[in-house]
Backbone as CSV, one residue per row, in Angstrom:
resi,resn,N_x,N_y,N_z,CA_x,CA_y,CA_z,C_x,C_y,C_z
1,UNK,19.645,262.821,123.653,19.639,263.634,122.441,19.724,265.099,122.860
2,UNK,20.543,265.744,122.391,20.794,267.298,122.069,19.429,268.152,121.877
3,UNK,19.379,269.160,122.229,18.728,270.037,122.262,18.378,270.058,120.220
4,UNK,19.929,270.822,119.879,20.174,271.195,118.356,19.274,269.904,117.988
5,UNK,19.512,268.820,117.912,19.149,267.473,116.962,17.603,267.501,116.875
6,UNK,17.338,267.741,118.148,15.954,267.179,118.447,15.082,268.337,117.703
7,UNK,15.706,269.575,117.644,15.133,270.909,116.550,15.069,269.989,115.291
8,UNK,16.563,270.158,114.999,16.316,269.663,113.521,15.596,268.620,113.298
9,UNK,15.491,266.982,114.322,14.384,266.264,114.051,13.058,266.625,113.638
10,UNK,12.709,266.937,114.526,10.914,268.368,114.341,11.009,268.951,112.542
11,UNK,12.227,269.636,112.718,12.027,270.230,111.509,12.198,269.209,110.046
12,UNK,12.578,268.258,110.288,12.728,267.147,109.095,11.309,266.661,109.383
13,UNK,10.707,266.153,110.740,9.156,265.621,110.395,8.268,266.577,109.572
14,UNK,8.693,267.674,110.170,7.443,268.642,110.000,7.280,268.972,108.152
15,UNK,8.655,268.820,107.702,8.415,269.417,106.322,7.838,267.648,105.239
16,UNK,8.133,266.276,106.306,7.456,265.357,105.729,6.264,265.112,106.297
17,UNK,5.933,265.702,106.359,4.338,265.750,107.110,3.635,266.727,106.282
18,UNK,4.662,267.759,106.055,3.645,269.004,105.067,3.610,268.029,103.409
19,UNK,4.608,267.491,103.025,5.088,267.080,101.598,4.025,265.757,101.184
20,UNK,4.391,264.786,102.318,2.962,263.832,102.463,1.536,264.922,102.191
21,UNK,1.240,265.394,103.017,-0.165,266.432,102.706,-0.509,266.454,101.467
22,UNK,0.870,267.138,101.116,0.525,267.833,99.797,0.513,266.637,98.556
23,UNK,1.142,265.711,98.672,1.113,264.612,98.000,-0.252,264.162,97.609
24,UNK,-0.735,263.700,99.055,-2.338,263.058,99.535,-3.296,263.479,98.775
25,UNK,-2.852,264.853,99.210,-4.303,265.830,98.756,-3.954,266.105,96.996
26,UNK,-3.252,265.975,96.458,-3.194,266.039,95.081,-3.412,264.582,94.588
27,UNK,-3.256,263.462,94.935,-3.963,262.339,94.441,-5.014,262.146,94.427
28,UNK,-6.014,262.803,96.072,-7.461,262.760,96.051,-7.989,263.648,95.124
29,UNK,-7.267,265.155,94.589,-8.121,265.724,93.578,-7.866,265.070,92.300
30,UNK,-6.623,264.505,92.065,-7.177,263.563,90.852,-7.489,262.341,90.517
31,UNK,-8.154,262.217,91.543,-8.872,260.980,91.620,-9.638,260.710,92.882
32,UNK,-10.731,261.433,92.719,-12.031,262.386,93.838,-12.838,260.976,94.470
33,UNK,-12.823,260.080,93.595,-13.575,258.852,94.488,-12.543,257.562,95.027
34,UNK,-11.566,258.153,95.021,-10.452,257.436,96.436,-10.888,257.625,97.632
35,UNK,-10.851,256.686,98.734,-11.600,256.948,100.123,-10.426,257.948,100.645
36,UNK,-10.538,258.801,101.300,-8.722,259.410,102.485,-8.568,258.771,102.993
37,UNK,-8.878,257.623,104.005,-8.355,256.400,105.159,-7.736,255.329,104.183
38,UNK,-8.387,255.341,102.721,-7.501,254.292,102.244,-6.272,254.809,101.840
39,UNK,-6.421,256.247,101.180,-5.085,256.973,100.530,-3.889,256.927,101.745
40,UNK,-4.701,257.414,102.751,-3.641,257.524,104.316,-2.987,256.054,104.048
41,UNK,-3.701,255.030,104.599,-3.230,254.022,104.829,-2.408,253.034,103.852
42,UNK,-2.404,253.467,102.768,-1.404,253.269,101.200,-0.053,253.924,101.343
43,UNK,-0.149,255.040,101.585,1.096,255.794,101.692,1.718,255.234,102.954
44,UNK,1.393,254.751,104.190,2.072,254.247,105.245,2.718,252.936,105.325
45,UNK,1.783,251.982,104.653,2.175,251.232,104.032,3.176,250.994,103.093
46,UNK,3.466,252.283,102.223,4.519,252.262,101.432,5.694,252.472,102.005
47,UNK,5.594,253.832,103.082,6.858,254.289,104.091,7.041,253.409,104.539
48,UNK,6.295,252.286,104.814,7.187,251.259,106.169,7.285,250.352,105.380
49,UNK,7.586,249.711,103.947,7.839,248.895,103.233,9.198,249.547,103.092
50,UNK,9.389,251.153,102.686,10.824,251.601,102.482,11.459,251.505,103.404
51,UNK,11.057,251.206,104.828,12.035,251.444,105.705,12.060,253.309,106.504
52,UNK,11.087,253.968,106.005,11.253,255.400,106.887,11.104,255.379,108.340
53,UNK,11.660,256.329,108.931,11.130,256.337,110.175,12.185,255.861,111.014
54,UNK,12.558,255.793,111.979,13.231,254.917,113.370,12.622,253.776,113.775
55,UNK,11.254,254.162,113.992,10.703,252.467,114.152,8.840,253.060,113.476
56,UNK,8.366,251.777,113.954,7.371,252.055,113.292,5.903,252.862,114.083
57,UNK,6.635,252.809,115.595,5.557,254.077,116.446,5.558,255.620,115.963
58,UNK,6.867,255.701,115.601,7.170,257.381,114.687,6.620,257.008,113.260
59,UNK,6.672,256.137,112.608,6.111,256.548,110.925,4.754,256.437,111.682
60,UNK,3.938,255.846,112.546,2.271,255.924,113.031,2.056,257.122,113.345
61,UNK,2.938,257.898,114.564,2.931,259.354,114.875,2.745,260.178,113.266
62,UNK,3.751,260.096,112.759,3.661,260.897,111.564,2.343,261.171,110.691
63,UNK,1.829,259.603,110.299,0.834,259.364,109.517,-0.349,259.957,110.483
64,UNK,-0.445,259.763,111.420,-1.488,260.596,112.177,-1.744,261.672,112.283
65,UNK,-0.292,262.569,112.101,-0.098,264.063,112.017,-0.620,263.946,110.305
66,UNK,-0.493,263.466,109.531,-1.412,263.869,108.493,-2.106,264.001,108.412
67,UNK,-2.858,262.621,108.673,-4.559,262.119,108.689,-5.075,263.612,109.312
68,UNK,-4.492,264.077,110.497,-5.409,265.321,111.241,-5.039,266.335,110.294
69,UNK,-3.902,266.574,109.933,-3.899,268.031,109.057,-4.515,267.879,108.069
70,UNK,-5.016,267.086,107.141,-5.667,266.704,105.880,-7.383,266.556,106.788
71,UNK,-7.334,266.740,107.716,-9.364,266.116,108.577,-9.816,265.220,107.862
72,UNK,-8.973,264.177,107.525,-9.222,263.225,106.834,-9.185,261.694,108.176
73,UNK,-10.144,260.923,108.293,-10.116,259.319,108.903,-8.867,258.821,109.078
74,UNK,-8.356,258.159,110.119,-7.140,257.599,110.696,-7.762,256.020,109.944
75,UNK,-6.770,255.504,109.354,-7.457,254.198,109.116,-6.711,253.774,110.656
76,UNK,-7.586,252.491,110.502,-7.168,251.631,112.091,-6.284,251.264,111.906
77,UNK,-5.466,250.455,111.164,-3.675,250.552,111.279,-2.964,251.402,111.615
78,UNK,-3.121,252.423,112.072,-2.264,253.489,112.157,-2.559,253.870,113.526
79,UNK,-3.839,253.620,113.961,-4.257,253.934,115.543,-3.699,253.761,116.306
């Protein structure tokens, strides 16, 4: 892989990593007694039902880069 690609890769995770966030964290404020390890682990579940990702060690990478930007629990599927 190219130098160029592997930028723009980064930059396509990075803005679904911010968009997930922002997703997450607006479901937990409306709806404050959702666990975060379960919300995490719903949404990953959903991505890898759609098919996102290259395989499923990058949608885990990803979801992990949430779980930490949100300081929210890794559920153990994703570990």
């Amino acid at each position: 892989m190219d130098k160029r690609q592997e930028l723009e890769d980064n930059a396509v995770r990075s803005e679904v990593i911010e968009a997930l966030c922002d997703d997450l964290l607006a479901a937990k404020l409306a709806v404050p007694m959702l666990e975060e390890a379960s919300l995490v682990a719903a949404a990953y579940r959903s991505a890898l039902m759609l098919g996102w990702g290259e395989s499923d060690r990058e949608l885990k990478w990803i979801f992990r880069r949430v779980a930490c930007c949100l300081r929210w629990p890794l559920p153990t599927e994703i570990a």
